[in-house]
N, C-alpha and C positions, 0 to 999 in steps of 0.2 A: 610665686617667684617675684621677689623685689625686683623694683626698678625696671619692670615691665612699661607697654608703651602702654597709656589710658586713652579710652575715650572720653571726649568731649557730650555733653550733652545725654537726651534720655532715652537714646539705645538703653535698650536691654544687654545685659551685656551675657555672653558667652562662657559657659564654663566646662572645659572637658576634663574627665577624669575617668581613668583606667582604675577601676574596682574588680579585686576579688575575696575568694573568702578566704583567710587564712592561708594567700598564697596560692591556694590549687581552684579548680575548675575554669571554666571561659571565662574570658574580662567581658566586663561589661562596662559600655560608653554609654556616660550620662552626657544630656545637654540640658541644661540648667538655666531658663530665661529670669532675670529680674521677677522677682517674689512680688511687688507692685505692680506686674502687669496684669494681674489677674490670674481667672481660670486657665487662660492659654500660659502661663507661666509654670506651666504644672512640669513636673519631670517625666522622662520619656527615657525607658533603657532601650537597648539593641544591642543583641548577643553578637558577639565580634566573632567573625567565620560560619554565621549562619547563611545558608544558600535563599536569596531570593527567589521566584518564581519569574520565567522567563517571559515576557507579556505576552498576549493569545494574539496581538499583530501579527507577529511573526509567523502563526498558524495560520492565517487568512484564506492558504487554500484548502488547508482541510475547513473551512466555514462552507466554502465552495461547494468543495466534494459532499460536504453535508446536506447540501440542496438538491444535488442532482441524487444523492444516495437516498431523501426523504422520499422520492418518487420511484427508483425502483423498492422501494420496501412497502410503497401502497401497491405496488403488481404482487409483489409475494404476499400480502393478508387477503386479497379482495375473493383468489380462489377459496381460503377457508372460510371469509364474514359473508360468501355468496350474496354481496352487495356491495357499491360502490362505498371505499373508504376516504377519509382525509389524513394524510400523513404532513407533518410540519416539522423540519429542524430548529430546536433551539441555539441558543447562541451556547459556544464554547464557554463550557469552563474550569477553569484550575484550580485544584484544591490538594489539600493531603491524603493519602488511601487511606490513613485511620478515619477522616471527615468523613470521606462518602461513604464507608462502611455501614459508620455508624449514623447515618440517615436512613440506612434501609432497614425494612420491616425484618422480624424474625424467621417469615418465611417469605423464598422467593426464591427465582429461578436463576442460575449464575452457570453461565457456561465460561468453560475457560480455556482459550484457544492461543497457539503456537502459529504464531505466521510470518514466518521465515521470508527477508532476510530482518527482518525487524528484529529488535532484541526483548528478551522476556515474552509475557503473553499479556494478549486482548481481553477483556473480561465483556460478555453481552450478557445483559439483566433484562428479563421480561417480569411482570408482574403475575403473579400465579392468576389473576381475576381475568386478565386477560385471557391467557392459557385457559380456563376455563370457558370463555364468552366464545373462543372461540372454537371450539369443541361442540359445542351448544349450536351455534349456528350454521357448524358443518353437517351436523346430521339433522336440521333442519327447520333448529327453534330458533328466535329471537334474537339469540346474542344478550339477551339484555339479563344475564344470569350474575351472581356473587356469591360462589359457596367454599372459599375456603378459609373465612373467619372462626380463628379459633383449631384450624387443621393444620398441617404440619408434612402433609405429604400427597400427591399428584396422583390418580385415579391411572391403570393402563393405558386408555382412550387417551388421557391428557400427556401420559408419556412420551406415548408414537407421536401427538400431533407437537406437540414443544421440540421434539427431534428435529421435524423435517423443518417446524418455522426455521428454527436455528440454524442451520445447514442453509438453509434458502437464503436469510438475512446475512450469514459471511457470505457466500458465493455473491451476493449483492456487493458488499463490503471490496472482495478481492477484486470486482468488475472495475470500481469506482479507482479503487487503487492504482490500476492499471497502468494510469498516466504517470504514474510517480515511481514506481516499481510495480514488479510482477512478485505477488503474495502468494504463498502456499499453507494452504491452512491446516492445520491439525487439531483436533480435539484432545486437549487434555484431559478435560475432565468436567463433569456435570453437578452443583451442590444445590442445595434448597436453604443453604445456610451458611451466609454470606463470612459469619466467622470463622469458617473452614478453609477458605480462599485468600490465599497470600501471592498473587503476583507480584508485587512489590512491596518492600520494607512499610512498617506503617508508617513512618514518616518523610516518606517519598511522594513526589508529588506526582498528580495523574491528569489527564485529560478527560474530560466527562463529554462528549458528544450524546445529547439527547434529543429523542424522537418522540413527539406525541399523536396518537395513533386514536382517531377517532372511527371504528368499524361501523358501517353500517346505523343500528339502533342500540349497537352497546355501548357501555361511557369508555368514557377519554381514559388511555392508556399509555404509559411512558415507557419504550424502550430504548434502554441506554447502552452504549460502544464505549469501554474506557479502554484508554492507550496510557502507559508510562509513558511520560514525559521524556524519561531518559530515551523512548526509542524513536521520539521523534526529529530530535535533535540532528540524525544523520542527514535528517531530507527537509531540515530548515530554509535551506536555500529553493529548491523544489517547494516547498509549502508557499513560501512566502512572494514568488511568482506570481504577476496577474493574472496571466495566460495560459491555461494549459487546454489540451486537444483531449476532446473524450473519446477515448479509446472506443469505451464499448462494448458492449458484444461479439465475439468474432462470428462472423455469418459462413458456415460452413459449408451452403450450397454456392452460395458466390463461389469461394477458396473451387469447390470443385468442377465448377462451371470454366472457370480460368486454368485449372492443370487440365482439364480435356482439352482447351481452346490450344493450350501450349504443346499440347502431345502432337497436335496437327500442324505445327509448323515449321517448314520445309528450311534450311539450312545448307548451304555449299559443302560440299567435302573434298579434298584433295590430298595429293600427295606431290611427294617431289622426289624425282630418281636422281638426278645428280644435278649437280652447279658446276660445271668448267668455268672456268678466270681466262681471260684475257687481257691483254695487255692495250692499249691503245693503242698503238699502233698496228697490231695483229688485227685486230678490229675494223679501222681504215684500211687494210689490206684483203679484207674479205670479198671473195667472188663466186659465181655462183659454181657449183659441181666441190668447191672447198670439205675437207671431213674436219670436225670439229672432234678430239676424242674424248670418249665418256667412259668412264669408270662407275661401274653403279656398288653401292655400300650395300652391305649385307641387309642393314636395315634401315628403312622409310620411314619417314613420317609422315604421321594421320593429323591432316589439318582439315579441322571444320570453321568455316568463318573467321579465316586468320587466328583463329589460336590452336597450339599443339595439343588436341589431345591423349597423343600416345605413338608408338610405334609398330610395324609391322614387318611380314617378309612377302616381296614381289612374286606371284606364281601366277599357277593359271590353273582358268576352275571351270568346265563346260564350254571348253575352246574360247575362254575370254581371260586377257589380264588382270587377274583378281591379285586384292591385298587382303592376304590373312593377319589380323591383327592379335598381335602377340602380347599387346602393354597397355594399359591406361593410366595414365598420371593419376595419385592421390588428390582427391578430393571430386573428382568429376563424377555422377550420378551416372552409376550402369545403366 
């Protein structure tokens, strides 16, 4: 465009221009530095309406949750590797699901799980070698075994025990969650072959949480928790939180120890026959032998600890004043 403003001096100078091909597909923004400036003058396109990846700050507390989740995942290996293990979270990271797909071997373990209210499903990858080490050193060898190079498929023994790790390592998962929502897990489905699993579009982006898993005497093992990105999005604000309260375990004999504590404690009860009104002056004119008159209502109220809850009818039960209670207000525990 003529008669633009110039720059002085040996800026580089800036050139944009909206390219396409004959009219149809994405434009594409060139920035274009001075051809003298050297290598760093090189051209640079960037597809216009292409979705950046959201930075992993903003997840900070799922980093969190990753530290305390790397330590209940060494209580769930330590019963199968019948030895003290080391479990360590690696640092987050975001990629595309065709990427991490296609970093993983031909065979391997992919569970694929619904945990609601999240959207789409969780994908947990264990390494068949593992699965086998630790097979091995549940029924009482070593651990330090490697036999499915070259295999394609997972022994019964290794079935049953990839089962329960898996189940053990979500139920870990949905503990850690806790603080952030209450997760309900579901198995969708089980593959050995990672190009059969489609959680998300392949060029969607995922969250990769990985866990390296040192059992006992057997080598270093990586299990990996991928999340869509899209589902974390809801609880951005919740993630990115310094502070959150570890929920936990709920401890069930505590919970019962405390409703027997509560079943034992004692509470007023009352009722009310009638209310007569007076007037102030009536009131100041009161003396003793005076009758006040009372109308009593067909039905009382059941008051415990000053709140209502419910009504009854006035009789009598083994020569005493008894209230037969006829109603209990919605919501009060029979």
């Amino acid at each position: 465009m003529s008669g633009g403003p110039s720059f002085p001096g040996d800026e580089p100078s800036l050139v944009a221009e909206r390219r396409g091909t004959g009219g149809e597909g994405p434009g594409v923004l060139e920035l274009e530095q001075d051809r003298e400036a050297g290598p760093e003058g090189a051209v640079r396109s960037f597809a216009l309406g292409q979705e950046s990846f959201r930075p992993t700050a903003r997840l900070a507390g799922l980093e969190r949750m990753g530290e305390r989740l790397a330590r209940r995942i060494r209580v769930v290996v330590e019963p199968f590797s019948r030895a003290k293990a080391q479990v360590s979270a690696e640092p987050l990271e975001t990629v595309r699901f065709e990427e991490f797909r296609d970093h993983l071997p031909g065979f391997t373990s992919v569970s694929l799980y619904r945990m609601r209210p999240l959207k789409g499903s969780v994908m947990l990858v264990i390494e068949p070698d593992f699965v086998t080490s630790m097979v091995d050193a549940f029924y009482g060898g070593s651990g330090a075994v490697s036999r499915h190079k070259g295999r394609g498929e997972f022994t019964p023994a290794e079935e049953r025990l990839l089962g329960r790790l898996a189940e053990a390592v979500i139920e870990k998962v949905v503990e850690v969650w806790g603080e952030i929502a209450a997760l309900t897990p579901v198995l969708a489905s089980r593959e050995t072959n990672a190009a059969y699993v489609s959680p998300v579009r392949a060029d969607e982006p995922v969250v990769v949480q990985r866990f390296t898993v040192l059992p006992g005497q057997g080598a270093a093992s990586v299990v990996s928790i991928v999340y869509p990105l899209a589902a974390l999005r809801a609880y951005e604000a919740q993630l990115s939180a310094k502070v959150h309260a570890d929920a936990g375990p709920a401890d069930t004999e505590w919970r019962t120890r405390l409703e027997a504590a509560l079943d034992n404690v004692h509470l007023p009860v009352r009722s009310v026959l009638a209310r007569p009104e007076l007037s102030v002056a009536q009131l100041m004119e009161l003396k003793a032998g005076d009758v006040i008159p009372v109308t009593l209502s067909a039905k009382v109220p059941l008051i415990v600890a000053n709140r209502n809850l419910g009504h009854g009818t006035i009789g009598e039960r083994e020569g005493r004043v008894a209230l037969m209670v006829e109603h209990i207000e919605r919501g009060i525990r029979q």
